[in-house]
N, C-alpha and C positions, 0 to 999 in steps of 0.2 A: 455617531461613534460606531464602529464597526466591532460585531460581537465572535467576532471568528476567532478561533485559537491563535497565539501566538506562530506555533508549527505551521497550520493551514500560512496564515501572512507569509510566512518566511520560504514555505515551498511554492504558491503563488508567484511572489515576487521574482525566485529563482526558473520557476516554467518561463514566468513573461520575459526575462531578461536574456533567457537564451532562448528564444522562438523555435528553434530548425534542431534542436536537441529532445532525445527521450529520454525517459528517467525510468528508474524501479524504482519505487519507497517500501523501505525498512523500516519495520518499527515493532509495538509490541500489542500481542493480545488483549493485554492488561488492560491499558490505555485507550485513549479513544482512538487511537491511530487510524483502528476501524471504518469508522464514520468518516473521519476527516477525509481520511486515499480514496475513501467512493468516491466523496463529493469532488474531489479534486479531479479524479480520472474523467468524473462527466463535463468539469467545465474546459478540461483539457481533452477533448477524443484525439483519439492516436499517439499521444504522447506520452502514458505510461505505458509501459510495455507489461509489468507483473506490479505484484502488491506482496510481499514475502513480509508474513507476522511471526514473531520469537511465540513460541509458546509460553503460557503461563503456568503455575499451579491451578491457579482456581478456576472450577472446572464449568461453573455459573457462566465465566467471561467466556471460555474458551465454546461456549456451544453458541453463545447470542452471538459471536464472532462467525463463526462458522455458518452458523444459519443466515445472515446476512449474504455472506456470497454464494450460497447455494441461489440464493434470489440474484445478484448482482454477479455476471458472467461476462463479462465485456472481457472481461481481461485475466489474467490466468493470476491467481492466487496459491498462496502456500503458506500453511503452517508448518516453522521450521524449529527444530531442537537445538542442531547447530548449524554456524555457519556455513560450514562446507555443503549443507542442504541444500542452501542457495545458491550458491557457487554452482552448485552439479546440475540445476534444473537452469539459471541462469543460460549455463553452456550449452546446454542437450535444447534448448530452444534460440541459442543465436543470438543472446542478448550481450553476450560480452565475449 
């Protein structure tokens, strides 16, 4: 039985199904989203293109969030307030 989060399976399944496509994952600080988009940016190299995290309140999540990708650089990260955050770095890097 496979212990992976439901999200990890369900963004797995959508890399493997579309092979010759990249992706950015959205998600949130709060949450493991975290952990999950590393592990998946490494079993996928070249195919996320960013990892853009919603800010949270809680200021605990939001450092062990941040200290993770100071260690993990592969790919360009962002903690975002709002949407348009994403959008704007999105665009200013070519991704949409």
């Amino acid at each position: 039985m496979d212990d992976k989060p439901q999200k990890q399976k369900e963004i797995t399944g959508i890399l493997n199904t579309y092979p010759n496509l990249s992706f950015i994952l959205i998600g949130d600080s709060g949450e493991r989203d975290a952990d999950i988009y590393i592990e998946i940016s490494k079993l996928f190299p070249n195919r996320i293109k960013a990892i853009y995290l919603r800010s949270v309140s809680d200021g605990r999540r939001m450092a062990r969030v941040s200290n993770l990708f100071t260690v993990y650089k592969n790919i360009p990260f962002l903690m975002v307030n709002k949407t348009e955050d994403a959008i704007d770095h999105a665009q200013k890097h070519g991704f949409m």
